[in-house]
N, C-alpha and C positions, 0 to 999 in steps of 0.2 A: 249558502256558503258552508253551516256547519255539517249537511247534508254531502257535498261536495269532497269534505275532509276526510266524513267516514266512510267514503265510495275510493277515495284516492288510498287510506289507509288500508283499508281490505284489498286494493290491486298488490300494493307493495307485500301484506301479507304472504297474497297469494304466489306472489313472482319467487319471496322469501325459498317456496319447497317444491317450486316447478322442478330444477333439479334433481332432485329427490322422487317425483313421482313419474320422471320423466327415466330414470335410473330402477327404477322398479319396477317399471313398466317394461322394458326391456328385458328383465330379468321373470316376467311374468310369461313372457308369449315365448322366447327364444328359450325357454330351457323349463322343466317340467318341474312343479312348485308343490311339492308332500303338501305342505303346509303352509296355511290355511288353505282350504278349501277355494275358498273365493277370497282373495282380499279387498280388503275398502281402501279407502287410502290413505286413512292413518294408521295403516297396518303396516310397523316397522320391520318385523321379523318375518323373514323365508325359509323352509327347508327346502332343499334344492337336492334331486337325484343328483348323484356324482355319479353311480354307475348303479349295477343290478344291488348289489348286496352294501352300498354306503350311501351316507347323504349329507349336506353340509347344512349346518343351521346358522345365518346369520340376526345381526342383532343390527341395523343400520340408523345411524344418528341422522335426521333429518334436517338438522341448519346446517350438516357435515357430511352431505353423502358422498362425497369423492375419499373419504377418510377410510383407512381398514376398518370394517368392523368388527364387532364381535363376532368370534366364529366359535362354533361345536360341533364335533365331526361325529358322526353317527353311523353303527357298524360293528363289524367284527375284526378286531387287533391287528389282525394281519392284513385287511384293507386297507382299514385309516393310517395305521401308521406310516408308509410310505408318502402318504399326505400331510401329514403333518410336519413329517421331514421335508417333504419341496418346499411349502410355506414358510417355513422357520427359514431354508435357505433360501430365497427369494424374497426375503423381504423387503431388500434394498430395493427390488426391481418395480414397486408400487407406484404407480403415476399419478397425481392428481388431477393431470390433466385428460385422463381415461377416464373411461367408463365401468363402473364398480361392475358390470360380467365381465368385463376383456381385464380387468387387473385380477380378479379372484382365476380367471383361465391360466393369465401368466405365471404365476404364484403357483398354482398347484400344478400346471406343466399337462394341462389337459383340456380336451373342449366338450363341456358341458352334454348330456343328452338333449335333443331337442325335439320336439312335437313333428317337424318336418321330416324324422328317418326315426322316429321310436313311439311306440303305444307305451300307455301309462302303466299297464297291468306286467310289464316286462320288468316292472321297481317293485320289488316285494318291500312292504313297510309295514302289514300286520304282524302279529305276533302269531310262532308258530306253534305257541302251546294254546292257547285257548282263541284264537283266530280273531281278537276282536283289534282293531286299531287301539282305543281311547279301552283304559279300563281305570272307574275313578277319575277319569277327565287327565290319566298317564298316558304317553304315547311308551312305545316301547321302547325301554333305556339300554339293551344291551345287546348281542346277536352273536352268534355260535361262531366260536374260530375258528373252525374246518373251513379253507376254502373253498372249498365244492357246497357248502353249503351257506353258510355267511347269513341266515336266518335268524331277521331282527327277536326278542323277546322282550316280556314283562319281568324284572326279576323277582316280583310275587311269583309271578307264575310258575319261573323256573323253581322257587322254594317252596311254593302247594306243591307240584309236582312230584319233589323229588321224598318229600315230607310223604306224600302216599305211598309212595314206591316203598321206603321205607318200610313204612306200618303194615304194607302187604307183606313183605317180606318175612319181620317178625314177625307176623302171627300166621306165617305159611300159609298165608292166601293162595290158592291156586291163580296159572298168569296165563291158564293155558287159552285162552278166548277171553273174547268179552260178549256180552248176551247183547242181545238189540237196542236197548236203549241207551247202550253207553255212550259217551259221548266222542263222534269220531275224531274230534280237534282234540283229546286228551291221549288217544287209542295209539299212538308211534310208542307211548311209552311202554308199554307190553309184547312190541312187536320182537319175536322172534329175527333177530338178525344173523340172515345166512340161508333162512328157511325155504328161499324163493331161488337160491341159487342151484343150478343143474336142471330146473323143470323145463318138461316141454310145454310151452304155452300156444294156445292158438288164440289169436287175438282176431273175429270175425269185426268190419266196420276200423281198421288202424289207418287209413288213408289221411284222417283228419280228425281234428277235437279232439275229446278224451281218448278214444283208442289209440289216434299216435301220441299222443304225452304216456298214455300207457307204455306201448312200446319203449320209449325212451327210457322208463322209469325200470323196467324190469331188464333192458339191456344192461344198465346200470348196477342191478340187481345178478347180473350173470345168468340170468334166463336164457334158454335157447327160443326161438320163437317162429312162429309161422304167422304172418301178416297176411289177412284175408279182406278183400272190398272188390270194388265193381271195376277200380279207377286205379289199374296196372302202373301205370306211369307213377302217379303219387306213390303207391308202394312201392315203390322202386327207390323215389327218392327218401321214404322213409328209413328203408333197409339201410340204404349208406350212411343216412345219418344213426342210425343205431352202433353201428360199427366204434365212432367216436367216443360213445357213453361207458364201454367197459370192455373187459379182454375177451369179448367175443366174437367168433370171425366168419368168412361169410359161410361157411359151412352149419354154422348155427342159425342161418334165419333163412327162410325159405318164402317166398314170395308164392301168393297160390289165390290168385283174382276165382272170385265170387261172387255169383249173384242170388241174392239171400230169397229172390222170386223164383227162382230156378228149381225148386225142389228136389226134381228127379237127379238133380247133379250132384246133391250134397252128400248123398254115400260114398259115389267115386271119388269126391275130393278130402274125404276123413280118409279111405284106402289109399289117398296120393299121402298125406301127411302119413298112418304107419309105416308105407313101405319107407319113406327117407328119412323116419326119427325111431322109428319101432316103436314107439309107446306116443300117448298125448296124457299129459297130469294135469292139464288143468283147458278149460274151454270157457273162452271168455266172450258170451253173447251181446256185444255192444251194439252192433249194427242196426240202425232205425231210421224215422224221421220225425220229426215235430209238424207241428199244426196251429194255425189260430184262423179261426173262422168262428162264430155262433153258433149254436145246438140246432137252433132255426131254421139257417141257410143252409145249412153244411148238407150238400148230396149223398142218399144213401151208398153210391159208388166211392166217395170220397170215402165213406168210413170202412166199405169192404178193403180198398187198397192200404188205408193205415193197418186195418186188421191184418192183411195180407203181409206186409212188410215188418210191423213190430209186433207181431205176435206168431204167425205162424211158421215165421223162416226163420227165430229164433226154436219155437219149438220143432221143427223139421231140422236145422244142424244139430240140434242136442239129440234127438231118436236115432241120428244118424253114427253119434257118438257114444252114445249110452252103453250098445253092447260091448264095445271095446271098454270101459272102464268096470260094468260088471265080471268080465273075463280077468281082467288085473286085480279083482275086488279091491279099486280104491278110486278117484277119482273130484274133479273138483270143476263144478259149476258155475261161472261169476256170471250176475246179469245186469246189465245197465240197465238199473227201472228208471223212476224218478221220483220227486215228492210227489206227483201230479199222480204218480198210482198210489198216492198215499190217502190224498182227500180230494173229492173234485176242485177242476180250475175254470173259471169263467172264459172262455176262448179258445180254451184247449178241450172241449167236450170228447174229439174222438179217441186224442193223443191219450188226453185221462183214462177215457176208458181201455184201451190197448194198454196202457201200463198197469190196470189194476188187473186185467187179465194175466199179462206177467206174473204178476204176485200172488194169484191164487193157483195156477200151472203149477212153478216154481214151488211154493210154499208145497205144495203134497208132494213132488220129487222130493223132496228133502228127506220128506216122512220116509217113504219109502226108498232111500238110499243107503238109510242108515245100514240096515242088512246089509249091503256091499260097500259099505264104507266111502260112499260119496257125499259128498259137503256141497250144498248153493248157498252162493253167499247172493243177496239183493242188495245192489247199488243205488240207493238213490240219490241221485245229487239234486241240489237246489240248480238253481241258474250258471251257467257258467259258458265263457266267454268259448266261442266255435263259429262253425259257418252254420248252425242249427236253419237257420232263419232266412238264407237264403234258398234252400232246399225244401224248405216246409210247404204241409199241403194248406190249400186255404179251402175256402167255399165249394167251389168249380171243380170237377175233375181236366185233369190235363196242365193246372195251374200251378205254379210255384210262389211264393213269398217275395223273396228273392229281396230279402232285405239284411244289410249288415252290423250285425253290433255297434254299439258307441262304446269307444276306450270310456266313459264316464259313466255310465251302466253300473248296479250293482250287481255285478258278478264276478264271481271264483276265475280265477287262473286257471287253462285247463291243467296245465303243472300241478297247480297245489287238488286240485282236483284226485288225479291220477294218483299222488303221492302218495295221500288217505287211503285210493282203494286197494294200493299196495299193501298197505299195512291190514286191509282187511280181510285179502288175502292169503296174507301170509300168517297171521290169525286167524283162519277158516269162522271169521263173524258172517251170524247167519244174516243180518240186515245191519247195512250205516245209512245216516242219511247226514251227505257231504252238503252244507248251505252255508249260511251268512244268516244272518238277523236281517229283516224281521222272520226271514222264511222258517227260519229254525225255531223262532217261538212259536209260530201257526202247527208245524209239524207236533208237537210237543201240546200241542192246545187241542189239536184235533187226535191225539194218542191217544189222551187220558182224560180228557174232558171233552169228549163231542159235541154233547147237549150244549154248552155253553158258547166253543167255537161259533157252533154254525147261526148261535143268534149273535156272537158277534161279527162272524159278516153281513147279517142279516142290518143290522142299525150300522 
């Protein structure tokens, strides 16, 4: 019997916050949850995307959940407030007899992003000065009131920041670059703004991933541009959506398909780009593929075509451009490396090596441009969200990957991606390497400490 008591005690408990976890639960799967991670289910509080650049943080009482709860709107001024006006007005409209997503909808006069028509990585919630979400176990408290940007931050951050810029200042620090090891997630703060505006850019590989978030970023930028890939149709649709981003028209983007295997065509296709822009300032070799297979299996014809596609059809468009930037004596070289030409990667045996090749081509162009006043900058980025993966070679020749990203994946936005190599651009930096943690402590581990690195992948 007294077994019986605390079997019937614990139903009635439980029955107590079925509402509650039944109301959470809703608010978990139908709309995209910042915060926590995963919840349990005496996990009271959610931060809920409201759109790209806000998010709502509630506080919900759990003997009460039909009740308003606590709210905290998070964002840049000129988002949330709008918000916090319909809520203030709408308060009367609160139902108890609703469900806390459909009363917090009616109140703010809007319906929630939801996992069924949006990915997670389209909510920027890191911080865009030092890129970490949690710093000191802070999420980031504040975000920049330019609409167009609405980029959450830490206000440490913004005050280290602004606290160097400072101190550079008075002590006439030069701002004219940064050297390679700076840090790219600090590097906007130095960037020449305007510097990017009027170039002609050839962007080889803009079809998709970081070359079109490039595109996008430098249309934005007032760049004139030439969008180069295999896949006519996608630059096409790239070109129109560029048009959107800033006062450029279509006179300024020229679509001009390429195939980076083709070699003998790439001189006629740089004499297609002078004859309809008369100069090229800057040439952006992004075009490639990725790989995962083992060192083992991997066919030696697999590694000749990676060779083939990331390494020598980058260096065949650049020989093909070279003399016209000698002849201008000026010129600028961006190359999509990766970390993976930085230290080797376990899967990526041939991908790694075609990017460390990159990096030693590259790196002596440099030497030798200095005479004609040509700049390579090397891009390496960490991981970052694209169709890498279903394009990739594996084992087999003839074979594809052919596999899709997870929205939950640690990886870079190609957005925030492209944004960075803006800035390193337009700071003629001769290497960034664009990642997230942990990738960026490994890069950083394997810089300057090798010997140590490589036994700690070793244990």
């Amino acid at each position: 019997s007294c077994l019986k008591d605390v079997y019937s005690q614990f139903e009635q408990a439980i029955d107590l916050y079925q509402d509650f976890w039944d109301m959470m639960a809703e608010i978990d799967t139908k709309t995209w949850v910042l915060e926590p991670d995963n919840p349990m289910f005496g996990a009271t509080e959610r931060r809920i995307a409201v759109n790209t650049t806000a998010s709502l943080q509630i506080s919900v009482d759990p003997r009460r959940p039909t009740m308003l709860p606590e709210c905290r709107f998070m964002g840049a001024d000129q988002v949330v407030q709008p918000l916090r006006e319909a809520m203030n007005t709408n308060l009367n409209f609160w139902n108890e007899q609703d469900s806390l997503l459909r009363n917090l909808e009616r109140l703010l006069g809007v319906s929630f992003p939801s996992p069924s028509n949006t990915k997670k990585e389209e909510f920027s919630v890191e911080c865009g000065i030092c890129y970490a979400y949690r710093l000191d176990e802070e999420i980031p408290d504040n975000a920049c009131n330019d609409t167009r940007c609405g980029q959450p931050f830490h206000q440490s951050c913004l005050y280290e920041l602004t606290s160097t810029y400072f101190k550079s200042y008075t002590n006439k620090t030069s701002m004219n670059g940064l050297n390679a090891e700076s840090d790219p997630y600090n590097s906007h703060q130095v960037i020449r703004l305007g510097s990017l505006k009027g170039k002609v850019v050839w962007i080889v590989g803009a079809s998709s991933g970081i070359g079109e978030a490039l595109a996008y970023r430098l249309a934005q930028d007032g760049c004139i541009l030439i969008l180069s890939s295999r896949r006519e149709d996608r630059l096409k649709q790239v070109s129109n959506k560029c048009l959107e981003y800033g006062t450029i028209q279509h006179k300024d983007i020229l679509v001009l398909p390429l195939d980076m295997l083709d070699y003998k065509s790439h001189v006629a296709a740089m004499e297609t780009v002078i004859k309809y822009f008369k100069k090229i300032d800057i040439l952006v070799n992004n075009a490639g593929r990725s790989q995962r297979a083992l060192w083992e299996k991997t066919s030696l014809e697999v590694d000749r075509q990676m060779l083939n596609t990331n390494v020598l059809g980058p260096l065949s468009i650049t020989k093909a451009v070279l003399p016209h930037f000698i002849q201008q004596k000026s010129g600028h070289v961006v190359v999509t490396s990766s970390l993976a030409g930085k230290f080797g990667s376990p899967g990526l045996g041939s991908y790694s090596g075609s990017k460390h090749a990159l990096q030693g081509w590259f790196d002596a162009l440099r030497i030798e441009g200095y005479e004609y006043n040509i700049n390579v900058t090397m891009v390496c980025p960490g991981p970052v969200f694209s169709e890498a993966l279903q394009h990739a070679f594996t084992e087999n020749e003839g074979q594809i990957l052919g596999v899709d990203m997870k929205p939950g994946e640690n990886r870079m936005p190609a957005e925030r991606c492209a944004a960075l190599m803006a800035v390193a651009m337009a700071n003629n930096m001769d290497e960034v390497w664009i990642t997230r943690n942990p990738e960026l402590f490994y890069t950083y581990l394997f810089q300057y400490c090798p010997a140590i690195a490589r036994r700690f992948v070793h244990y």
